[in-house]
N, C-alpha and C positions, 0 to 999 in steps of 0.2 A: 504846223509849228515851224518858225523859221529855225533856220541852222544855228545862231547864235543862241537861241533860247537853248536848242538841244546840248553844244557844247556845253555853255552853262550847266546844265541838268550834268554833262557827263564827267566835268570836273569837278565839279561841286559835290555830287552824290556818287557813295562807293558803289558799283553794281554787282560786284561777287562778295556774295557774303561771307560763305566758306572762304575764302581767298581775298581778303579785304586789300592785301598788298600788292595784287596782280598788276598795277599800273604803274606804279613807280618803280619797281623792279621784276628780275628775274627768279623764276622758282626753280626748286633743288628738291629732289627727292631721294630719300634715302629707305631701304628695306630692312629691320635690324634678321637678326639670328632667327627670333619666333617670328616672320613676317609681319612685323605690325609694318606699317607704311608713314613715314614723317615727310609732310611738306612743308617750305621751310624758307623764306627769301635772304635767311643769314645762315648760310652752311656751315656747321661749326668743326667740321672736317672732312677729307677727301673721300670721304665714303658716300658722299651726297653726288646723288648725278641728275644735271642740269637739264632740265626740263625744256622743248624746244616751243613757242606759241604758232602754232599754225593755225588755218582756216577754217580746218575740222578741230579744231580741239588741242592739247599736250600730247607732244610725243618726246621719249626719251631721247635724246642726243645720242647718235652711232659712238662707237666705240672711235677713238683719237679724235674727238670732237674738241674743240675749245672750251673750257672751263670759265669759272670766273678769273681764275688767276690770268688767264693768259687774255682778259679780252682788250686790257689796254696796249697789249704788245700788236697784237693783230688787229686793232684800231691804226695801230702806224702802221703797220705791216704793207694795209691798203687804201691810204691815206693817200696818196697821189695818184692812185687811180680812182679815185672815188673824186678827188677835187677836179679833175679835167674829166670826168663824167658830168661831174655835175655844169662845171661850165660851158659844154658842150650843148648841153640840152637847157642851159637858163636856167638853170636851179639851186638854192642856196646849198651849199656844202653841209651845213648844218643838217639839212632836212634829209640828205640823201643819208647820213650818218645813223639820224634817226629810225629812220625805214632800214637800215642794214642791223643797227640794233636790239629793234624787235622783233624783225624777221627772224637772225639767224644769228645774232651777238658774233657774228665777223667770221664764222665758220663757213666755210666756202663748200662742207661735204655734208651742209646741216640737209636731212629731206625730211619731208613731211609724211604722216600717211594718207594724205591727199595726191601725192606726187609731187610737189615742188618742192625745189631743187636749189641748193647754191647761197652766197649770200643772199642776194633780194629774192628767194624763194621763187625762182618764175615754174609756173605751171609748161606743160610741154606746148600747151597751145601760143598762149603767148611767147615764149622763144622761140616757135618758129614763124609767128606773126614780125619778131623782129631780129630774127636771121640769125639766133643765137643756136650754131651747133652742138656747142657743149656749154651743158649748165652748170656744170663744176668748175668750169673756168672763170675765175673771178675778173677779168678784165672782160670778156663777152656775157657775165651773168649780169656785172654795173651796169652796161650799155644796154643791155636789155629792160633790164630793170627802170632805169632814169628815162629811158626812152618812152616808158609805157607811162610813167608817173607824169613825165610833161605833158600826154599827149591827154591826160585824164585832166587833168590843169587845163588844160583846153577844150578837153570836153565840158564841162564844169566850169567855167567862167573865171578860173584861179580860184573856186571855192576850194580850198587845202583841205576843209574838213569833210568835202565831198568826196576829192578825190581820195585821199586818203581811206576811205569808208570801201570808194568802188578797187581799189588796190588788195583790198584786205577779201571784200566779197565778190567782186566782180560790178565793171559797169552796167550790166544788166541788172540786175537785186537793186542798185542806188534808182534807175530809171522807172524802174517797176514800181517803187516807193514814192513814185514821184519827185524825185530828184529829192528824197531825202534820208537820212541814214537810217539805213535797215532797220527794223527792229531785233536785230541779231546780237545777244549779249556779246557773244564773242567778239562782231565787229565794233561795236560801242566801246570795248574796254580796249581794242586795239586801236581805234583813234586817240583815248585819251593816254596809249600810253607813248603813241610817236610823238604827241604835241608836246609830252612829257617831255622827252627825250629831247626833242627839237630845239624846249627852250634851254634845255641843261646844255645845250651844244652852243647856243648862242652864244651864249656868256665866255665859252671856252675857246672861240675859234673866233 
């Protein structure tokens, strides 16, 4: 199946069906009194805690995490390191925006319970594949990050929906598939929700 068919298939059709919202936004999870459990992509108050997307699965967001309220504050926050990341490594501003959006919504203390770390989520191997001591530091987490993203760009022929796949699951699982996108729900719904992002970024930047 080529790449464009699959994107197709992944824009086109929802693949969580529980969670049909999963791709154009963020989920909130809120516990009332008697434990019932409400998931939720429009929080309709501060009682809702913001769900993080990683590579195993949702995990809750640590405590003094970024909310919804604050993610366009800390969108500027780290806007100029994010734009001279990105042009350091030839990459549209746009896309690095994107990938720090799904990752981690701009939370630089976001971790997974995979292990990854930081805005762009980097695993411990990959940060020291690219010399990043600390992964909560948000100007050594982007350059880790963007550095690994171009270099999948190039492993990958500039296919975006490639690299993006092997970013989410790693470049082995895309290679193993034959250079094609996993069959892994979770990275399927995370391609389509960076391309999301990507083009909402276009327009704005």
């Amino acid at each position: 199946m080529s790449n464009i068919i699959q994107l197709r298939r992944l824009i086109g059709v929802g693949l969580l069906v529980a969670l049909p919202f999963v791709a154009g936004a963020d989920i909130y999870k809120y516990v009332d009194k008697y434990g019932r459990v409400y998931l939720t992509d429009r929080p309709a108050h501060t009682g809702y805690k913001r769900l993080i997307k990683t590579w195993k699965g949702w995990s809750e967001a640590r405590a003094g995490a970024v909310d919804y309220r604050t993610l366009a504050v800390n969108r500027e926050r780290f806007s100029k390191v994010i734009e001279l990341a990105a042009k350091r490594h030839k990459l549209p501003t746009a896309l690095v925006h994107a990938v720090i959006t799904a990752e981690s919504a701009y939370d630089p203390n976001a971790m997974s319970t995979a292990g990854a770390v930081g805005l762009m989520q980097l695993m411990p191997q990959t940060a020291e594949r690219y010399g990043v001591k600390n992964r909560n530091d948000p100007t050594a987490n982007i350059a880790g990050g963007t550095g690994y993203l171009r270099d999948l760009l190039g492993m990958f022929d500039n296919d975006l929906v490639l690299a993006l796949a092997a970013y989410n699951a790693g470049e082995n699982a895309v290679l193993t598939y034959g250079r094609q996108i996993p069959p892994y729900e979770e990275t399927q719904t995370y391609v389509r929700r960076v391309l999301k992002y990507y083009n909402d970024y276009k327009k704005m930047m």
